[in-house]
PLY file of the C-alpha trace (Angstrom):
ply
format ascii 1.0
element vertex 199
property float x
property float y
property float z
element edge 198
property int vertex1
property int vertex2
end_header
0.00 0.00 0.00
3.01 1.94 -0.14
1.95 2.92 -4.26
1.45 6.49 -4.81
-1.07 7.60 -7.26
0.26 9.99 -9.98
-2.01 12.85 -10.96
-2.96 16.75 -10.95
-6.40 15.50 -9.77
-8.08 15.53 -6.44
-8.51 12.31 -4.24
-11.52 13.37 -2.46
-12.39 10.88 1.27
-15.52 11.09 2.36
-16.16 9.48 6.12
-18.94 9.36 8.73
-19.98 7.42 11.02
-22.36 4.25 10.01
-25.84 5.74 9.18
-25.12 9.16 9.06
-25.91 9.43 5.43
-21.94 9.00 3.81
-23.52 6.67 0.80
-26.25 9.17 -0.09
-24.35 11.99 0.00
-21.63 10.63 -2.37
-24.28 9.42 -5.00
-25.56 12.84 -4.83
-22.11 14.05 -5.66
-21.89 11.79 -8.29
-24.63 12.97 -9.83
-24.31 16.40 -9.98
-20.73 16.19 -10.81
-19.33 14.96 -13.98
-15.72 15.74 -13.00
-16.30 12.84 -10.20
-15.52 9.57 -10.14
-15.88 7.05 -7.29
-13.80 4.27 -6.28
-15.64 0.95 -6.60
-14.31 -0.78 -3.43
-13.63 -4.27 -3.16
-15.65 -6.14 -0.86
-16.36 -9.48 1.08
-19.66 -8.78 2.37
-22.64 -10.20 1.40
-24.56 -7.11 -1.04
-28.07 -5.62 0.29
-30.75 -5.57 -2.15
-30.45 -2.46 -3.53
-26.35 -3.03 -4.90
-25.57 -4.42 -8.03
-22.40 -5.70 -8.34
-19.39 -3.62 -9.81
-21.70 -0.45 -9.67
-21.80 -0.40 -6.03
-19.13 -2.52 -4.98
-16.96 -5.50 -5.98
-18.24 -8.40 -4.13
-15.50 -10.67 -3.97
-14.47 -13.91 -1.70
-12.15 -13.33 1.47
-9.63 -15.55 -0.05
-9.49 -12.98 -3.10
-9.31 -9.95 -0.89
-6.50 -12.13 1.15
-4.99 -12.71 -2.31
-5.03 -8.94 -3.26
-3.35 -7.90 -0.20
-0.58 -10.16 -0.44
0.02 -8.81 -3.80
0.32 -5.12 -2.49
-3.11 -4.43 -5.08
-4.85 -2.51 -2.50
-4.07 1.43 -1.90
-6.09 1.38 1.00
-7.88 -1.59 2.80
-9.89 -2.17 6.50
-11.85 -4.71 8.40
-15.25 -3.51 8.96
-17.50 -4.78 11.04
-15.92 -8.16 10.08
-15.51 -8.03 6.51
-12.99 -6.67 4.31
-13.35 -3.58 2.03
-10.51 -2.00 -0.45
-9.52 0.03 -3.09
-7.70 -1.42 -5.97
-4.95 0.96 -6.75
-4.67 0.29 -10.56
-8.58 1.35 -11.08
-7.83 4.44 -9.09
-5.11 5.14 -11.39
-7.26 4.55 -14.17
-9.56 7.29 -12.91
-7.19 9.74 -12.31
-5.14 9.11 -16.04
-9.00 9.71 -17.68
-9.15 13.40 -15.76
-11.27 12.45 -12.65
-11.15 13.54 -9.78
-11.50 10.23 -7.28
-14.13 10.19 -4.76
-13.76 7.74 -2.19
-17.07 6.84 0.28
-14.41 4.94 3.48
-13.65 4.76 7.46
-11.50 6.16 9.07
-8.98 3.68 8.45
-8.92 3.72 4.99
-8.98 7.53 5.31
-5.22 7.22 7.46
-3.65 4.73 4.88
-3.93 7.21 2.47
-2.83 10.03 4.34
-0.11 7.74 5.98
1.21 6.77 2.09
1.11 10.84 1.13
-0.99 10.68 -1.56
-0.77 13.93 -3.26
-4.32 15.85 -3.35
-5.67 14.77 -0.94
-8.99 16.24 0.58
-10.78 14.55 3.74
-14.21 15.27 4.84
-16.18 13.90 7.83
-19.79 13.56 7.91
-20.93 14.12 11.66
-24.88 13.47 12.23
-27.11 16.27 14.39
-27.33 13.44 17.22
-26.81 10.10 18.31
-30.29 8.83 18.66
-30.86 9.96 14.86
-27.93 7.40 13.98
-30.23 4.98 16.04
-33.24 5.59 14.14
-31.33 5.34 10.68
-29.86 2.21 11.33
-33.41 0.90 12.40
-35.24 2.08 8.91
-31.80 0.67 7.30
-31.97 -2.56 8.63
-35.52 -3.07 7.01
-34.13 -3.21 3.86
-30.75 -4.64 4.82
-31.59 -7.54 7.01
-29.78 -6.33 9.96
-31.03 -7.11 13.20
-30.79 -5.96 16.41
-27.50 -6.86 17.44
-26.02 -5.78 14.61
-27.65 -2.60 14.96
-26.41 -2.49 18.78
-22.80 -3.16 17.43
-22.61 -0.10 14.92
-24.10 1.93 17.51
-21.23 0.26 19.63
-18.78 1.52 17.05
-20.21 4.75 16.44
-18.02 6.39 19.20
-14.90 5.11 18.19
-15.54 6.34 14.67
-16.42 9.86 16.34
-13.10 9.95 17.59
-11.45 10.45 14.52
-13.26 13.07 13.15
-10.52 15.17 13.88
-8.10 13.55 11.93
-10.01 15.09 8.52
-9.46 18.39 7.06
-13.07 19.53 6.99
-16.59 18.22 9.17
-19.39 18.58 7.76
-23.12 17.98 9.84
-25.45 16.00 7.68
-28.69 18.09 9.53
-30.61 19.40 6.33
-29.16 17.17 3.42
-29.46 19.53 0.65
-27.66 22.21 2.89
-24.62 19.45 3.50
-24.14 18.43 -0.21
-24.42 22.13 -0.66
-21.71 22.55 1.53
-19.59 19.70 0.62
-19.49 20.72 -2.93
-18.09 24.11 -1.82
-15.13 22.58 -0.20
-14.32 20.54 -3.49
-14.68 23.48 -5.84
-12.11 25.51 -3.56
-9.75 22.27 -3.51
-9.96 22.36 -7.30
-9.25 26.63 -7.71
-6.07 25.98 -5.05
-4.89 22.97 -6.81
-5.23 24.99 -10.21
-3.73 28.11 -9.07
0 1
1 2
2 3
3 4
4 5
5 6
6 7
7 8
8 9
9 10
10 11
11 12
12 13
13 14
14 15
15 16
16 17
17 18
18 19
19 20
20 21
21 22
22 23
23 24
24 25
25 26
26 27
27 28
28 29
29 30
30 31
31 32
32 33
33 34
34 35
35 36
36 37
37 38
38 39
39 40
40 41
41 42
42 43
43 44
44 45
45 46
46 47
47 48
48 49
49 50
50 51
51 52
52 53
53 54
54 55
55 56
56 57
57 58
58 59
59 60
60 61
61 62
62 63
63 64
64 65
65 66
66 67
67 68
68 69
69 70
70 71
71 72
72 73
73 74
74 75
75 76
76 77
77 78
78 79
79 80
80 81
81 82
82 83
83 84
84 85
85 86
86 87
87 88
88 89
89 90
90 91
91 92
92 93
93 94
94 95
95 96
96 97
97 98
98 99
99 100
100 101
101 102
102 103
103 104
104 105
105 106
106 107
107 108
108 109
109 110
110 111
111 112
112 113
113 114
114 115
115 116
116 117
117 118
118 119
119 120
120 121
121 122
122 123
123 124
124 125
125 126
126 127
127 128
128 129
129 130
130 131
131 132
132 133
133 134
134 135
135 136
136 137
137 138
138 139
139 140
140 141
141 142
142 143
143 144
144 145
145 146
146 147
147 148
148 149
149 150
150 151
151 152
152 153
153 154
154 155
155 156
156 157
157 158
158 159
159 160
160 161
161 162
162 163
163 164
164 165
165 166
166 167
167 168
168 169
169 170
170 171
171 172
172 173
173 174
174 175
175 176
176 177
177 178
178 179
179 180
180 181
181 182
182 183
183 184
184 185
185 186
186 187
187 188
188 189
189 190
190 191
191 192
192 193
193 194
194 195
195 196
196 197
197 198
């Protein structure tokens, strides 16, 4: 994971918290940005109903991912709540050679591998929710859809703190109160990344 990523473009993290709205706010991005392009991550969970495969993620088998890291493929990887996610550092390449900018929807860990292997362009953004107990209620109405139940719910909540923590570690929080007024926000920071880096 020691590759570094050649390009004039911006590698954009976006981080939060589970439930407090990271996924949406990224395929909002996405959409209203055609200078954006987001990093498919490898995966070893099992996908929800709503993925499709290579659009949302890569759902690969553990002994893959295992396979992948071995080979030094991955510029950033983490164990989530017990499964593996990654980003393949040849795709991002790819990405960043076709004049994207590379938006990447990760943890906290993910988030300090890159910073750790001094990618150049890097911009970091935390999405913090208005409370708590709106986390709880997000992972409830999730789980509907998702399968989850309640003890998986009780161990993202568990984790929620510890992902908290690092908020700090990112160059810009954002709260996800009013979601039009955090996109909003969020796509101010980029465009002032993008006149700095162009200057």
């Amino acid at each position: 994971m020691t590759n570094n990523l050649r390009s004039k473009k911006l590698i954009i993290v976006i981080s939060s918290p589970s439930g407090a709205g990271k996924s949406s706010i990224c395929k909002q991005l996405l959409n209203d940005d055609p200078q954006l392009n987001i990093s498919i991550s490898d995966t070893t969970r099992s996908p929800r109903d709503n993925e499709t495969n290579g659009k949302d993620y890569n759902f690969i088998k553990k002994n893959e991912f295992e396979r992948r890291i071995k080979n030094n493929e991955y510029i950033e990887y983490a164990n989530v709540f017990g499964n593996y996610y990654g980003s393949l550092h040849k795709d991002i390449q790819k990405s960043l050679d076709d004049g994207f900018d590379v938006l990447f929807d990760i943890d906290w860990q993910g988030s300090l591998q890159l910073k750790a292997s001094n990618q150049p362009n890097l911009l970091t953004i935390f999405i913090i929710p208005p409370s708590k107990e709106i986390i709880y209620e997000r992972l409830k109405s999730r789980a509907k859809k998702s399968g989850d139940n309640e003890q998986a719910i009780q161990y993202r909540m568990k984790m929620y703190e510890t992902e908290m923590s690092h908020q700090n570690e990112y160059e810009h929080i954002v709260e996800n109160d009013k979601f039009e007024e955090c996109v909003l926000k969020i796509k101010k920071i980029i465009l002032e990344a993008r006149i700095k880096l162009n200057s």
